[in-house]
C-alpha positions in Angstrom: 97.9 93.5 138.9 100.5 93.4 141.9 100.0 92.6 145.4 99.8 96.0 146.6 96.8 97.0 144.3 94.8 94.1 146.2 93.8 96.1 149.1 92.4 95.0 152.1 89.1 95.8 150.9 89.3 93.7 148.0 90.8 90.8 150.0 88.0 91.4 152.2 85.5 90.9 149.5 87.0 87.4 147.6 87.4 85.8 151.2 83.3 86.5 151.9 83.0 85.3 148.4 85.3 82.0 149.1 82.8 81.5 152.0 80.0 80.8 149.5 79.4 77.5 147.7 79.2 77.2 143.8 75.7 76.7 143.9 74.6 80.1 145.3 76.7 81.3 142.5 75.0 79.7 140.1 71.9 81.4 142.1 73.3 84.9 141.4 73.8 84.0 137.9 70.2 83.4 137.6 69.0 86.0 139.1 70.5 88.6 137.8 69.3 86.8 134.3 66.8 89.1 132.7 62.9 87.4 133.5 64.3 85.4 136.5 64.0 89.2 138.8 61.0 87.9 140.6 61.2 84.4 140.7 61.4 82.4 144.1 64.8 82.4 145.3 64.0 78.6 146.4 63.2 77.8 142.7 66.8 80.0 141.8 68.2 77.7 144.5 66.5 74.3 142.4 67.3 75.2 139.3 71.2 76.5 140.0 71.7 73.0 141.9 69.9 70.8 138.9 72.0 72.5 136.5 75.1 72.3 138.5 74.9 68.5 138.9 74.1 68.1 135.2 77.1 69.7 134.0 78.9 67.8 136.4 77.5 64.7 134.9 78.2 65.7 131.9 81.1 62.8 129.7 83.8 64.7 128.6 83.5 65.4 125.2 86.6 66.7 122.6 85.7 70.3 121.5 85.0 70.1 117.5 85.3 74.1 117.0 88.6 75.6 116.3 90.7 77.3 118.9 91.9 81.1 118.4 93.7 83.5 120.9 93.3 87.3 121.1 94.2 89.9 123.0 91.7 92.4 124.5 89.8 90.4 126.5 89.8 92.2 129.0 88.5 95.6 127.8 85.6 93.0 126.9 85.0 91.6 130.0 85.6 88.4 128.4 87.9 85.5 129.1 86.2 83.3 125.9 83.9 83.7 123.2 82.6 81.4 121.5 80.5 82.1 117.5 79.5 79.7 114.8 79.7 81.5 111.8 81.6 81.2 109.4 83.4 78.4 111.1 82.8 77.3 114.9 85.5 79.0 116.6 86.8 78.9 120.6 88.2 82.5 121.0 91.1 82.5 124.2 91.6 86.5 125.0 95.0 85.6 126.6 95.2 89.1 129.0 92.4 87.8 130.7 93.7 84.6 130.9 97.0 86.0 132.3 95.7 88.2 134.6 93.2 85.4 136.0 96.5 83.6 137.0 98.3 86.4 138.5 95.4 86.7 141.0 94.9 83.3 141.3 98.4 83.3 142.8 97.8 86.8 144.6 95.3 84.8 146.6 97.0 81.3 147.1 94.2 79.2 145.1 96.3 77.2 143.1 95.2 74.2 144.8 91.7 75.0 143.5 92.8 76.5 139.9 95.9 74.5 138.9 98.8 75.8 136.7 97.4 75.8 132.9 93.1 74.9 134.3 91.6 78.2 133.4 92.4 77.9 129.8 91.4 74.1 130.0 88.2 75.2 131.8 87.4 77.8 128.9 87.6 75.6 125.9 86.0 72.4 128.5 83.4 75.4 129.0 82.7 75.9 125.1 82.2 72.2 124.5 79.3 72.5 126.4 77.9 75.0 124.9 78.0 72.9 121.6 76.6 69.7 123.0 73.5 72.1 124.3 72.9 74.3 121.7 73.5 71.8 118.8 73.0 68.4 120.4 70.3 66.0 122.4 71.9 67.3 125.9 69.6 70.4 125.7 66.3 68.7 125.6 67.6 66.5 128.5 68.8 69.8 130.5 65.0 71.2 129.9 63.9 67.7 131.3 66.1 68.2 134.5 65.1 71.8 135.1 61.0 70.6 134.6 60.1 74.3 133.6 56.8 73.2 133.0 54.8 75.7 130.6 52.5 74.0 129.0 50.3 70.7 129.7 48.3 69.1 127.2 47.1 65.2 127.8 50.0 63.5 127.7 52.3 66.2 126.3 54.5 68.5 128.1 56.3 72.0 127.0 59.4 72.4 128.9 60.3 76.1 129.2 64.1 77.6 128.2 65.7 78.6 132.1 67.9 81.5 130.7 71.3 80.9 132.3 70.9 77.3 133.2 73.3 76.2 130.3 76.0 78.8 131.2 75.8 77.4 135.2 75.9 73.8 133.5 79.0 74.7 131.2 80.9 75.9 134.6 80.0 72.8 136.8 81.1 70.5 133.6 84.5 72.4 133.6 85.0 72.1 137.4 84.7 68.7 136.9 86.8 67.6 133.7 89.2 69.6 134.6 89.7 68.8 138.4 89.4 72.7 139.8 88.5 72.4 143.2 85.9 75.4 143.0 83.8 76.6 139.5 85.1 79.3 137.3 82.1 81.2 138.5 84.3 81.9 142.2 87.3 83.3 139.7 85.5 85.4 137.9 83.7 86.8 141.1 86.8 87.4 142.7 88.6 89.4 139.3 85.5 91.3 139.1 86.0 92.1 142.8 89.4 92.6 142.7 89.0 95.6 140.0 86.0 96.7 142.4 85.7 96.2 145.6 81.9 97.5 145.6 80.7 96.7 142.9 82.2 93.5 141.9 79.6 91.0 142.9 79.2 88.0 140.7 76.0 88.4 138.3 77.5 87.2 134.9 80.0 84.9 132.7 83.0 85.9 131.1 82.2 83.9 128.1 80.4 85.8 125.2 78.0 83.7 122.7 77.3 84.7 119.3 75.5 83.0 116.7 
C-alpha cells in the first residue's frame, strides 16, 4: 500500500471510524454474529461493554501453544490463526502483519499501535482464546454476560454469546500490550482502506480451528 492508493474516500471512512469507541465495535462484531440479527441493540451494547471489561481484566497469561509464521494471510483475510490439532499452534501471516503497519503509519497511529504491538496483540489475542476455550475463564465470562436460558430452583443455564470471547480476546490485547485503541479499529480501518464502501467492521482477523 502507498499513500497515494489511500484516497480521500478511504481517509474519509477510518477518521468516521476513529470517531467511534471500542465498544460499539465490539457491538458490530456482535451483530453481525449469526443469531444476534435481531437482538436489542441495548443488550449488543451490554454484552460488547461486559466483555470488553473482562478481557481487560483479564492477568496476563504466557501463551503455551507454539508460534509459526506464514505468508498469505492476506488472501485469507487473516492476520492469525489459531488450531489445536496436532499440536496447539499460533499461526503469524506476516503480509498482513506488514501491511497493518504500513497503514498504521499511512494514518499517523503509532501512538495507539506502537512499533512491534500488532504482532504482540495477536499472539496476547490467542492466549485468550486458550484460557476460554480450555480453561475456568469461560464459565466466568458466561457468568458476566448472565445469558440466562434456563432456570430451575436454584440452578441456572448460562447461554454461549457467540462473539463475546473474540471482543474479550481484543480488549485483553489492548490492555497487555498498552495500544491505545483495540485491534478491532485496525482491522476496520485495513478493511476500509481496501474498500472504501464496503469495509465496515463486522468480523476478526483471527481464524479458529479445532
Amino acid at each position: 500500500m502507498k499513500g497515494a492508493l489511500l484516497d480521500r474516500a478511504a481517509r474519509a471512512a477510518i477518521a468516521e471510524l476513529e470517531a467511534e469507541d471500542d465498544v460499539e465495535f465490539g457491538v458490530r462484531l456482535l451483530r453481525n454474529t449469526p443469531t444476534h440479527e435481531r437482538r436489542d441493540p441495548a443488550l449488543l451494547r451490554h454484552w460488547a461493554a461486559t466483555a470488553d471489561a473482562f478481557g481487560a481484566g483479564l492477568e496476563p497469561v504466557a501463551a503455551t501453544a507454539r508460534v509459526v509464521e506464514s505468508d498469505g494471510g492476506l488472501a485469507k483475510g487473516l492476520l492469525a490463526r489459531y488450531t489445536s490439532r496436532p499440536v496447539p499452534t499460533v499461526e503469524l501471516f506476516t503480509d498482513t502483519l506488514a501491511l497493518a503497519d504500513e497503514l498504521i503509519d499511512l494514518l499517523g497511529w503509532r501512538h495507539l499501535y506502537p512499533a512491534g504491538s500488532v504482532r504482540a496483540a495477536a499472539i496476547a489475542h490467542e492466549s485468550v482464546h486458550e484460557q476460554l476455550h480450555h480453561g475456568p475463564r469461560k464459565k466466568d465470562l458466561k457468568r458476566a454476560l448472565d445469558h440466562v436460558v434456563l432456570r430451575a430452583g436454584r440452578h441456572t443455564l448460562y447461554g454461549h454469546v457467540a462473539g463475546a470471547d473474540e471482543i474479550a480476546a481484543h480488549a485483553h490485547a489492548r490492555t497487555v500490550c498498552g495500544l491505545g485503541r483495540s485491534p478491532l479499529l485496525l482491522t476496520a480501518a485495513l478493511a476500509t482502506a481496501a474498500d472504501p464502501q464496503h469495509g465496515s467492521p463486522h468480523g476478526s482477523p483471527h481464524g479458529r480451528e479445532k
